[in-house]
N, C-alpha and C positions, 0 to 999 in steps of 0.2 A: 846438716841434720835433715834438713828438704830431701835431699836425695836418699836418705837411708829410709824416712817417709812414705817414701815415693816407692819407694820397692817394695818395702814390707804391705802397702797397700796393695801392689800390681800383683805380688804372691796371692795375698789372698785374696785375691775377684779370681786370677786363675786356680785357685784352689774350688772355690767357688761352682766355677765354669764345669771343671773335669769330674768334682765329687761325683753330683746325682749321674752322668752318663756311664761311670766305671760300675757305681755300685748297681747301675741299671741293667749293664752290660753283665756282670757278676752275677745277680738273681735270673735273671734269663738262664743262664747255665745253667745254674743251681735249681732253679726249676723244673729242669729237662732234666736233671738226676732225678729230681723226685720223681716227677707221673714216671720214667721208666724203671725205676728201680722196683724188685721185686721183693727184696730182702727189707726188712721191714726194719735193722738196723740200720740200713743205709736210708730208710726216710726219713727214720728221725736222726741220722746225725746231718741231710741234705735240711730239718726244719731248723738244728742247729746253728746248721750254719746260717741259714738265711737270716735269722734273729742276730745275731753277730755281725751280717754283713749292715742290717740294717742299723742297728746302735753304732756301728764305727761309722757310715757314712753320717748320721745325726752329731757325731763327735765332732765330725771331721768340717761339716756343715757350719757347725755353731760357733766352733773355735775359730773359723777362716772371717763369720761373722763378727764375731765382739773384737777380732783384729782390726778387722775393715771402718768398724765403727771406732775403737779406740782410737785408729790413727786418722782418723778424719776431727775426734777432739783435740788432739796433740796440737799445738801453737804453743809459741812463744820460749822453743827449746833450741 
């Protein structure tokens, strides 16, 4: 059961690790859509999106967290 522990812990620090630089990597883009875009649809579906990239990476942040932490309470299984 240490070993199944062990991983589910190692997923989420790399879950961790990769989040903020993907979703950092992803609004950078998404940014560069905006200031170029001229079409005023495509600003707000580039504000869209970036509201969306940032609530999934907050998802993605917090779930990898109460893993991390869950399984550092786990003993005696």
């Amino acid at each position: 059961m240490d070993n199944v522990t062990t991983l589910i812990n190692d997923i989420a620090k790399d879950v961790q690790g990769l989040a903020p630089a993907i979703a950092g990597i992803i609004l950078v883009i998404i940014g560069l859509v905006w200031m170029f875009a001229k079409d005023p649809n495509k600003k707000e579906a580039a504000q869209t999106w970036m509201i969306n990239v940032f609530i999934g990476f907050a998802i993605a942040y917090l779930a990898a967290s109460l893993v991390a932490w869950g399984t550092g309470k786990m003993s005696g299984f």
